[in-house]
Backbone as JSON, one array per atom type, in Angstrom:
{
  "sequence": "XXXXXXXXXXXXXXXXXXXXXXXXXXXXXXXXXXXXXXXXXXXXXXXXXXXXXXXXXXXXXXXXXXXXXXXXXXXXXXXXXXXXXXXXXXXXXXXXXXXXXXXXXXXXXXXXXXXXXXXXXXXXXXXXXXXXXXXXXXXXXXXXXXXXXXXXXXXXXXXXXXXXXXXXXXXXXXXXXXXXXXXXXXXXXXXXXXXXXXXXXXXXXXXXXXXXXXX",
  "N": [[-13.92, -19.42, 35.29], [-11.87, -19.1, 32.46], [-12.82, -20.41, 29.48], [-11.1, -22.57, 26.94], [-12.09, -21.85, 24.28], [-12.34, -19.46, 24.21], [-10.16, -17.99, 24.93], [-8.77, -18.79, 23.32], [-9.53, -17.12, 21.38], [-9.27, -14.68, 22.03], [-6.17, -14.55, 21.82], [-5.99, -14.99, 19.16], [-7.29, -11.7, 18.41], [-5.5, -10.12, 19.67], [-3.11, -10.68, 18.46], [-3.72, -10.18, 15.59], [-4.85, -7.15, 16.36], [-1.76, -6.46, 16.78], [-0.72, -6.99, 13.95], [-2.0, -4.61, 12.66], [-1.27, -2.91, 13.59], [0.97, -2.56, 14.2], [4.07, -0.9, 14.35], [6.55, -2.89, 14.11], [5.79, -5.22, 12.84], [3.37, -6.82, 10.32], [1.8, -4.57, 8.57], [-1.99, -5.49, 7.87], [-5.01, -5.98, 6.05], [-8.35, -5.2, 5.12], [-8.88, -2.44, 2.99], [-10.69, -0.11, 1.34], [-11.01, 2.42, -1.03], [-12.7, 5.4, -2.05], [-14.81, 6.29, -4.64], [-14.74, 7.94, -7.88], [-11.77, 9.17, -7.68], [-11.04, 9.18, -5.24], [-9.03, 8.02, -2.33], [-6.97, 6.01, -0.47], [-4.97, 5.4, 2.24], [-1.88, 4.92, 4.24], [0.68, 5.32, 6.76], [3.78, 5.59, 8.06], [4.42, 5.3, 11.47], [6.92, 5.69, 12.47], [10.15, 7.23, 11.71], [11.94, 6.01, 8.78], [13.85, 3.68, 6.17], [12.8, 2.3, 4.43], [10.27, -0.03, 3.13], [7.42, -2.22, 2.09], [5.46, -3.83, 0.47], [2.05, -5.51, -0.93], [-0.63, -5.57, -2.56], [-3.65, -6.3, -3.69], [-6.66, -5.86, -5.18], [-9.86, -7.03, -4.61], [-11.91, -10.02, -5.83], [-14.25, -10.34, -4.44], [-16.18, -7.69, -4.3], [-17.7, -7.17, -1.78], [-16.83, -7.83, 0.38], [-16.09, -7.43, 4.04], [-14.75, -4.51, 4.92], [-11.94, -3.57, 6.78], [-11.68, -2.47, 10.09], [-10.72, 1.0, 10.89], [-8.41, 0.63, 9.92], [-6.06, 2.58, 8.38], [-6.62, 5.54, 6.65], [-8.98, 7.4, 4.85], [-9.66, 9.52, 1.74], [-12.49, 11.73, 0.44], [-13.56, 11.35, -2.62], [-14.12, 13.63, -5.35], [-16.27, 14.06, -8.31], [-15.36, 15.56, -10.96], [-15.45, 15.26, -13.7], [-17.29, 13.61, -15.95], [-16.84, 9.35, -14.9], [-16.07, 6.41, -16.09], [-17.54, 3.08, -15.1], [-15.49, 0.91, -14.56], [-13.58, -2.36, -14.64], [-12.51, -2.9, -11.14], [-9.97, -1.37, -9.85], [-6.8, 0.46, -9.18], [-4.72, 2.75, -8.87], [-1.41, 2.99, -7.62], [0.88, 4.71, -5.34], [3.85, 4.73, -3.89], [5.53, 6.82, -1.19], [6.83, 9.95, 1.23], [5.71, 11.04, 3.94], [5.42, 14.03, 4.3], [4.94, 14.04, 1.37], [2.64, 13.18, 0.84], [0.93, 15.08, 2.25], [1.31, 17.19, -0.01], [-0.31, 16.05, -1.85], [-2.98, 15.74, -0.55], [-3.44, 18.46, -0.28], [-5.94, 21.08, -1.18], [-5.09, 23.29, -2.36], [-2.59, 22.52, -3.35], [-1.0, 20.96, -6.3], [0.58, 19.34, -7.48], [2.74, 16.37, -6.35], [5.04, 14.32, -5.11], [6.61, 10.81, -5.95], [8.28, 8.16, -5.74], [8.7, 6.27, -8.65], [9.56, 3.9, -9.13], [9.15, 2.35, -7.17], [5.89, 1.98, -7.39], [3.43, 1.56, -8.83], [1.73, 3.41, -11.18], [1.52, 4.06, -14.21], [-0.78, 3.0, -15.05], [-4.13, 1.91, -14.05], [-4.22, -0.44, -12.09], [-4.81, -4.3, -10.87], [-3.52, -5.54, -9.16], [-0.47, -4.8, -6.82], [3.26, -5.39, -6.09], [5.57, -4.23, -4.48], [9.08, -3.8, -3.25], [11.64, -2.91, -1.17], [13.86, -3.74, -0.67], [17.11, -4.42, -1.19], [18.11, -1.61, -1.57], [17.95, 0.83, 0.26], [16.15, 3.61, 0.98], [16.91, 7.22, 0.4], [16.95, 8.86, 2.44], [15.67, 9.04, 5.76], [12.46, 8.92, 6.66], [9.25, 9.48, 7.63], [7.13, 7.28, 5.94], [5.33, 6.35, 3.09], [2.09, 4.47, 2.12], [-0.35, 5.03, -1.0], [-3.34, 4.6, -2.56], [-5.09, 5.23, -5.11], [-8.17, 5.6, -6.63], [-9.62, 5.46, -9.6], [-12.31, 4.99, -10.55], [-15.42, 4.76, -11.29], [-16.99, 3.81, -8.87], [-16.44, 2.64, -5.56], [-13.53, 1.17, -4.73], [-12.76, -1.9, -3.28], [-9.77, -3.76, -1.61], [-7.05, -5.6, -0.68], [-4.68, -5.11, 1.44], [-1.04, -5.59, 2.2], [1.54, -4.44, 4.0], [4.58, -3.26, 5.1], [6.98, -1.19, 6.64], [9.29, -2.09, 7.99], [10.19, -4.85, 7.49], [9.99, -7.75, 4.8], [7.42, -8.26, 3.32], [7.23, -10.35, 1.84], [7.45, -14.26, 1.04], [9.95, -14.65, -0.45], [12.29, -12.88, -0.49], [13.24, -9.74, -2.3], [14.12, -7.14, -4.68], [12.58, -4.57, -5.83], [13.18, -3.28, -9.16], [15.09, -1.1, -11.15], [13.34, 1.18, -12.4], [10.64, 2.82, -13.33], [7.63, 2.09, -12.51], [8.57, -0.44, -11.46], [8.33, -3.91, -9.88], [5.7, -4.03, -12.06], [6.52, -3.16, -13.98], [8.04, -5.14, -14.95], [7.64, -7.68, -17.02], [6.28, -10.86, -16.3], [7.81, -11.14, -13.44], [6.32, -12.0, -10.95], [6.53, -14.14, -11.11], [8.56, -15.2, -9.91], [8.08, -15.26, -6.97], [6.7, -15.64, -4.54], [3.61, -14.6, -2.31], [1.99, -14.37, 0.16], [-1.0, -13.97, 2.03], [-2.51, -12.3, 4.86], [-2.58, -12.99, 8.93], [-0.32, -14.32, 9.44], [1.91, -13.46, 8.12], [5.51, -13.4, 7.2], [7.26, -10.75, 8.96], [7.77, -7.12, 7.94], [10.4, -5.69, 5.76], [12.14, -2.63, 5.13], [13.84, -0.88, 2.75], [15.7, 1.79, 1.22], [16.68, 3.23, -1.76], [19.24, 6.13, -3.0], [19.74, 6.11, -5.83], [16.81, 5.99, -6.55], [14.78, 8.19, -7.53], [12.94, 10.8, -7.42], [9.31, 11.32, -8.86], [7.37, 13.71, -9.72], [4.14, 14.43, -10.01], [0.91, 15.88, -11.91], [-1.42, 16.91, -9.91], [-5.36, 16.18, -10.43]],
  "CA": [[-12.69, -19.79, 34.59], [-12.04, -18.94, 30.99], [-12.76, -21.13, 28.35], [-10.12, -22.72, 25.9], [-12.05, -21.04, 23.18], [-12.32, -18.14, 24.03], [-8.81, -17.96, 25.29], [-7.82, -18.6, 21.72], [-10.39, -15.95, 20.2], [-8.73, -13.41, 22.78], [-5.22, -14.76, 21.12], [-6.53, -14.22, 17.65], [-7.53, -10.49, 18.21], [-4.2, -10.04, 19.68], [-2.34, -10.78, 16.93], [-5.06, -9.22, 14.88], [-4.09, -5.8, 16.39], [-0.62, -6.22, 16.38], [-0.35, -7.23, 12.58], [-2.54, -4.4, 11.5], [-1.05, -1.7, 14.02], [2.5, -2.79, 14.9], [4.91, -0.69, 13.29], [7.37, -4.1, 14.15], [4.77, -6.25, 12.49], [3.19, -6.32, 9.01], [0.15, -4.22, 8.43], [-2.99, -6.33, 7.08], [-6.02, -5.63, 6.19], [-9.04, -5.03, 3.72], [-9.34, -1.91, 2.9], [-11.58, 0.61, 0.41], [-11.01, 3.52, -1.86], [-13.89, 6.09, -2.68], [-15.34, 6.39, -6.11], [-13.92, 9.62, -8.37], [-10.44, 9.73, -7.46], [-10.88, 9.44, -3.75], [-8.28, 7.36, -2.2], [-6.62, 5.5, 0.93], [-3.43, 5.87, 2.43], [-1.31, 4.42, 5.19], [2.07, 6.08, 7.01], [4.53, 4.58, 9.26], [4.62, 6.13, 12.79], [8.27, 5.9, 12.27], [11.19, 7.12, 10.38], [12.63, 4.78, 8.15], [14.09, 4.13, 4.76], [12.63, 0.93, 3.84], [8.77, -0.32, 2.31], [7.62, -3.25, 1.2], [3.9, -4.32, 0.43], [1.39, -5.98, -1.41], [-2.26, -4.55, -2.82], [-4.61, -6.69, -3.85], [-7.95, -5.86, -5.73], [-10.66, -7.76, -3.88], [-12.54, -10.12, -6.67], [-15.44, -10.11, -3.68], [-16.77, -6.51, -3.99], [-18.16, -7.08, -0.37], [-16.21, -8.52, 1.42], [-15.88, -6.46, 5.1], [-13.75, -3.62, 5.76], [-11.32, -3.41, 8.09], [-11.79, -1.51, 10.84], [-9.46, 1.19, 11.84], [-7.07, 0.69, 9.01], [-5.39, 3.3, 7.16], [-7.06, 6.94, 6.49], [-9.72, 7.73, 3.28], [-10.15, 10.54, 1.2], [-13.25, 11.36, -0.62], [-13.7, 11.95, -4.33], [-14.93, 14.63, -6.15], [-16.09, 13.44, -9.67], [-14.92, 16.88, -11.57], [-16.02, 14.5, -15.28], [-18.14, 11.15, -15.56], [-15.8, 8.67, -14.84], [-16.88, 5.15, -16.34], [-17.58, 2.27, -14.09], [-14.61, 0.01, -15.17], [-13.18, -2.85, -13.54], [-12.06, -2.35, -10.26], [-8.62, -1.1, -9.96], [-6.65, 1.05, -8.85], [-3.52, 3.33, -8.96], [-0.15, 3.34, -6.39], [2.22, 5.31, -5.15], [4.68, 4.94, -2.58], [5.93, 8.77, -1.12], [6.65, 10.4, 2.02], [4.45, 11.54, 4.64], [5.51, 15.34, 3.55], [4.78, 14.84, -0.01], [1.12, 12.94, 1.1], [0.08, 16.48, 2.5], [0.85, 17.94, -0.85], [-1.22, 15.29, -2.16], [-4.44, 16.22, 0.38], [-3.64, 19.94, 0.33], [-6.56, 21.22, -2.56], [-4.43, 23.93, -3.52], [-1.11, 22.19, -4.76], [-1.28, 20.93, -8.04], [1.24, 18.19, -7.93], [3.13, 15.71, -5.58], [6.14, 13.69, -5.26], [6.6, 9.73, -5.26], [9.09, 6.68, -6.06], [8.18, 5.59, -9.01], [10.06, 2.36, -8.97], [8.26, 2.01, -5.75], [4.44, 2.77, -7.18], [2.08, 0.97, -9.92], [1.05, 4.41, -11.73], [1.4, 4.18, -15.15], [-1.96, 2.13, -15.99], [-4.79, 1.13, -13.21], [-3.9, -2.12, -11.61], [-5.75, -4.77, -9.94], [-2.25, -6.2, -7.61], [1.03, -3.87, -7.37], [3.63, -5.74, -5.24], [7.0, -3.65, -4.35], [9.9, -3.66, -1.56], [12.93, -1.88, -1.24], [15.13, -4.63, -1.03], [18.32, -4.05, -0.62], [18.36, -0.5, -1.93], [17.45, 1.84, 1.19], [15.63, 4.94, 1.2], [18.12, 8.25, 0.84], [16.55, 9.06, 3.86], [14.55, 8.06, 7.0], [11.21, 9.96, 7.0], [7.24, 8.76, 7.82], [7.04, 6.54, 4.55], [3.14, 6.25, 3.01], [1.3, 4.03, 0.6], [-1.05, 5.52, -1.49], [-4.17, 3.69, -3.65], [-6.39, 6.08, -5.84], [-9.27, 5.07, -7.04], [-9.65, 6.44, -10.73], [-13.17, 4.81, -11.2], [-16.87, 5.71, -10.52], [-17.39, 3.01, -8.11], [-15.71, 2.41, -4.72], [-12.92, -0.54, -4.6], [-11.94, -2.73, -2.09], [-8.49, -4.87, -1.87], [-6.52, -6.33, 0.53], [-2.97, -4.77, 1.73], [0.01, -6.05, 3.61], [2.54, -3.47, 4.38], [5.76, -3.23, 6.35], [8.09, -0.45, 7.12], [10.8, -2.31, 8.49], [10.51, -6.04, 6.83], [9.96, -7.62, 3.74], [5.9, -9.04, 3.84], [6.97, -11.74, 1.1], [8.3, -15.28, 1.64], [10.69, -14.87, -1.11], [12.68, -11.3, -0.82], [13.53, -9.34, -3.51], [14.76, -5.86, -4.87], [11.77, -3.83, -7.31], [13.42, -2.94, -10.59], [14.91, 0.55, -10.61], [12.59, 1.29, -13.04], [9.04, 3.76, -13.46], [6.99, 0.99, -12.19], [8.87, -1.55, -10.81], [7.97, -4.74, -10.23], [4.61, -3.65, -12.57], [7.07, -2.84, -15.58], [8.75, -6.25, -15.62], [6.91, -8.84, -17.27], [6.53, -12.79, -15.21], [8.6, -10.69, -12.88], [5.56, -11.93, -9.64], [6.71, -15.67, -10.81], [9.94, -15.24, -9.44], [8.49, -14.88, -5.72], [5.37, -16.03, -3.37], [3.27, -13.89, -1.76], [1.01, -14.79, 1.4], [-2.02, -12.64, 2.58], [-2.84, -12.96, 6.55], [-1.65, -12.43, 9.77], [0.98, -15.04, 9.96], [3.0, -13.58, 7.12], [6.65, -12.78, 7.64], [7.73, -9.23, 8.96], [8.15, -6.44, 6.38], [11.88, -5.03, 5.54], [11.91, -1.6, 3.92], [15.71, -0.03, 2.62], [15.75, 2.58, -0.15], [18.87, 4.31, -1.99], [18.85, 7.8, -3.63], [19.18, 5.76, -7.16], [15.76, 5.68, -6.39], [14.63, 9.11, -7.17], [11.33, 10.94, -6.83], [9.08, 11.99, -10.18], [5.96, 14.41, -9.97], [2.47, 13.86, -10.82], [-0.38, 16.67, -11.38], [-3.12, 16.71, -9.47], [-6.42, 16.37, -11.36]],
  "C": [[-12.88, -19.57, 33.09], [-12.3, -20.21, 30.27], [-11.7, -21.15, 27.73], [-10.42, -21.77, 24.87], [-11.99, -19.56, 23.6], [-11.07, -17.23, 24.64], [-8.09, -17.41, 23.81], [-8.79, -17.05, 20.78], [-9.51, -14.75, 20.71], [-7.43, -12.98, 22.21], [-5.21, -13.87, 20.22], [-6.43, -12.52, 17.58], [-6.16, -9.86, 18.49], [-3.33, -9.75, 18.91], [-2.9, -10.36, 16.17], [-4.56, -7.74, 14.76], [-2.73, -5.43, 16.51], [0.07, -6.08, 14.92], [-1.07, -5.87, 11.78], [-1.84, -2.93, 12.25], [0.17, -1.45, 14.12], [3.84, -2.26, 14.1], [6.48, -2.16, 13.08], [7.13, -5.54, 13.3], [4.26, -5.71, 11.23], [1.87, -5.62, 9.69], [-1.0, -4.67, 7.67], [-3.98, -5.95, 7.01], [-6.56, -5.59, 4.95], [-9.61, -3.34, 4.05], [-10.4, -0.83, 1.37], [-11.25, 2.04, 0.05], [-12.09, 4.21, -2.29], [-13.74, 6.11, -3.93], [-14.8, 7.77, -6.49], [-12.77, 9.96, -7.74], [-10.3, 9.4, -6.32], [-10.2, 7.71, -3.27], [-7.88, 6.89, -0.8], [-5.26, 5.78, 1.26], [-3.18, 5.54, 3.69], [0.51, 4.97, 5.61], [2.05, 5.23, 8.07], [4.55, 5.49, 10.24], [6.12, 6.06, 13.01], [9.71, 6.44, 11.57], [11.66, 6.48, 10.03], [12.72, 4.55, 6.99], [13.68, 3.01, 3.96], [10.57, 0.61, 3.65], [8.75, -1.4, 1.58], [5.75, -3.57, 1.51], [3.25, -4.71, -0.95], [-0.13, -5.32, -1.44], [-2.3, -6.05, -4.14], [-5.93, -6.63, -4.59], [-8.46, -7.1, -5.57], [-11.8, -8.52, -5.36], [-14.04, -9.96, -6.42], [-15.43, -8.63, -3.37], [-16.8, -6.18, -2.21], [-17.96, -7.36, 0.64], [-15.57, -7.58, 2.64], [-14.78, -5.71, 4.7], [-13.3, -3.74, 6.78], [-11.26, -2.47, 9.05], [-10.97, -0.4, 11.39], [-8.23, 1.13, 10.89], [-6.75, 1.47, 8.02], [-6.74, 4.41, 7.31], [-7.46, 6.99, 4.55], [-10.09, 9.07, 3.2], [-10.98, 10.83, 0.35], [-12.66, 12.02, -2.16], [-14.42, 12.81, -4.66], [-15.22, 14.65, -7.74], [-16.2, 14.38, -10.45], [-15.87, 16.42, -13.35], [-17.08, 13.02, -14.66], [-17.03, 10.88, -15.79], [-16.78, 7.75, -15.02], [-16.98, 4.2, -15.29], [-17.03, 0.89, -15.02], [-14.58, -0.75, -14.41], [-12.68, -2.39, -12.48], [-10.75, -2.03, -10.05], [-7.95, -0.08, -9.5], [-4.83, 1.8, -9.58], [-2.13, 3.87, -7.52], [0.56, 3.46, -6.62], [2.74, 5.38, -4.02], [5.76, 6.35, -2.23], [5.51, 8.67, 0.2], [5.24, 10.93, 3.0], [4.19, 13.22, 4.01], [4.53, 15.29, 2.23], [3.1, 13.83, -0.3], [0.64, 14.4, 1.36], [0.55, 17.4, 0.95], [-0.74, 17.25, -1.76], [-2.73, 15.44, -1.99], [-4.34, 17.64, 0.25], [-4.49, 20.19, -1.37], [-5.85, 21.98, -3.22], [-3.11, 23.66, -4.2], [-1.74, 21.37, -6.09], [-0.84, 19.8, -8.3], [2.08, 17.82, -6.56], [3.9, 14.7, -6.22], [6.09, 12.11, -4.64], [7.61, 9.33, -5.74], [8.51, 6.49, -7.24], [8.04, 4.2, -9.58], [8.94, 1.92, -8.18], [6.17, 2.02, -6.21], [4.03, 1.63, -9.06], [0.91, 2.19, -10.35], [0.74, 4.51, -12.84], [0.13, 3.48, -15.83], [-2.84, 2.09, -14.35], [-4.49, -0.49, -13.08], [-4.88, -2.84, -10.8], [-4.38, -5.79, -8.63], [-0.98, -5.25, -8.34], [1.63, -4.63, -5.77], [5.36, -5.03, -5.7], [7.91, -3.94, -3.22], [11.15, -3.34, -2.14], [14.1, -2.97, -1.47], [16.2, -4.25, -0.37], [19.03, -2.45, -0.98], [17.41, 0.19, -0.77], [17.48, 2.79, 0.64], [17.04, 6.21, 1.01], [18.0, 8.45, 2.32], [15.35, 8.89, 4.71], [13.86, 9.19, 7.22], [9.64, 8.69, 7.0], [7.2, 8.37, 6.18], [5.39, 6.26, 4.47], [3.17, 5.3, 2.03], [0.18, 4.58, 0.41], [-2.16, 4.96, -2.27], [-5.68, 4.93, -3.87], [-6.96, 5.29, -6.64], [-9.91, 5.92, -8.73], [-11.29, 5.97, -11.29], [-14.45, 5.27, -10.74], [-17.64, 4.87, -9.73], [-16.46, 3.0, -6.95], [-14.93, 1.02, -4.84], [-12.23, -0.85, -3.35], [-10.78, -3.77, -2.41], [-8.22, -4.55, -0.68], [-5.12, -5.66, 0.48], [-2.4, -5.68, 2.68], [1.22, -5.36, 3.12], [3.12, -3.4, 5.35], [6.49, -2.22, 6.44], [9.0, -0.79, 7.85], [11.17, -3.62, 8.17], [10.02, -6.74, 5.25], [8.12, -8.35, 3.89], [5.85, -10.38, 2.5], [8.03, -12.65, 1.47], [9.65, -15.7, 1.22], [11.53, -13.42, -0.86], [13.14, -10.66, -2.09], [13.73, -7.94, -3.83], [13.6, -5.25, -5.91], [12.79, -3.08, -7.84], [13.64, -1.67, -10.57], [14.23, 1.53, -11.4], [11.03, 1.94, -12.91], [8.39, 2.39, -13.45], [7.34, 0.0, -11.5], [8.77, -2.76, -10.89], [6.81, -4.67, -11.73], [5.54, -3.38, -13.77], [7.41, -3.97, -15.89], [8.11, -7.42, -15.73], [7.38, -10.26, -16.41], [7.56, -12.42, -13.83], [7.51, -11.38, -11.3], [5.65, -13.23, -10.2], [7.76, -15.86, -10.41], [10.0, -15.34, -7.79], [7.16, -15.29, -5.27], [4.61, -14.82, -2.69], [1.88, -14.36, -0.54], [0.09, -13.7, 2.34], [-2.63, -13.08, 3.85], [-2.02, -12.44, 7.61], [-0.58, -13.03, 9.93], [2.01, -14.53, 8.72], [4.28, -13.18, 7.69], [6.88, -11.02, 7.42], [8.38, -8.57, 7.95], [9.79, -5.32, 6.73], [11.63, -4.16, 4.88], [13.45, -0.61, 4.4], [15.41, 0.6, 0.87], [16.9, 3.3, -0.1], [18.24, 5.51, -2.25], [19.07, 7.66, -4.86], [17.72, 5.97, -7.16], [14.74, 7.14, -6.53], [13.34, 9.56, -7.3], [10.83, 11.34, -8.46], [7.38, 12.73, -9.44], [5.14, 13.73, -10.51], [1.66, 15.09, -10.53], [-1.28, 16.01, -10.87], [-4.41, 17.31, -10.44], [-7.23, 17.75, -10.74]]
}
């Protein structure tokens, strides 16, 4: 006969792999960015015009990886890059305009940049669509490059179809977003785990795309 506990451990994992796989469910997890540019990235197995997530920078260096979560690309350190705080750089963009992203010979790639925490290295970028949907329903990605000469770890929770905070809210239609508007992350809660509430993601075509070279 089973055990209670291990009934509930069986639970646990359950919900475990639903929260980190479930396009219905948030996606959670700790994951890691390579050193020199090299970066992580997560797509929805769905079409859909909506995104909403939270990033993290981990203050525990070491704290496990998640197994299984999200897709890394290495770095190639072209210059010395210093070994700064840990931090990072995001952009939220199509699945399409991820493969320009990975392909070595384009040059440049297309994101949101309402949607994205680019203009500086960050150590937390929290966005969601709100009530402004997507122009259109395509494989939606998050993106986190790593601009330093160390590997970083943080924590995500990402949704493609709900909002993953307890408060909802619209990012700023603004090059940065939330990340441009000052005390703008005291206006709202944010909860890291599996029990958080399901993520909502709706984008307009106010919302339009801007380039970035590739280094």
């Amino acid at each position: 006969m089973i055990s209670f506990t291990a009934l509930i451990i069986a639970l646990l994992f359950t919900f475990q792999v639903i929260g980190i796989y479930g396009d219905g469910d948030i996606y959670t997890g700790v994951a890691e960015a390579p050193a020199y540019n090299g970066s992580w990235y997560l797509c929805s197995t769905i079409n859909t015009d909506y995104i909403s997530f939270s990033v993290r920078v981990l203050d525990d260096q070491t704290t496990p990886i998640t197994e299984g979560f999200g897709q890394t690309i290495q770095g190639g350190p072209p210059v010395q890059l210093p070994k700064f705080r840990p931090a990072l750089n995001i952009f939220q963009l199509t699945y399409n305009d991820l493969l320009n992203f990975t392909d070595t010979t384009t040059k440049s790639f297309a994101y949101i940049p309402s949607l994205s925490c680019y203009e500086k290295p960050v150590q937390s970028c929290d966005q969601d669509v709100g009530t402004l949907p997507l122009e259109f329903k395509e494989s939606q990605c998050l993106l986190a490059v790593n601009p330093i000469a160390v590997p970083v770890r943080f924590n995500v929770s990402l949704s493609f179809t709900n909002s993953v905070f307890n408060q909802t809210f619209t990012s700023p239609n603004v090059p940065g977003g939330t990340s441009a508007t000052p005390n703008f992350a005291t206006n709202y809660k944010f909860e890291h785990g599996i029990g958080n509430l399901m993520v909502t993601i709706l984008f307009s075509s106010i919302l339009v795309y801007n380039v970035i070279e590739l280094f």
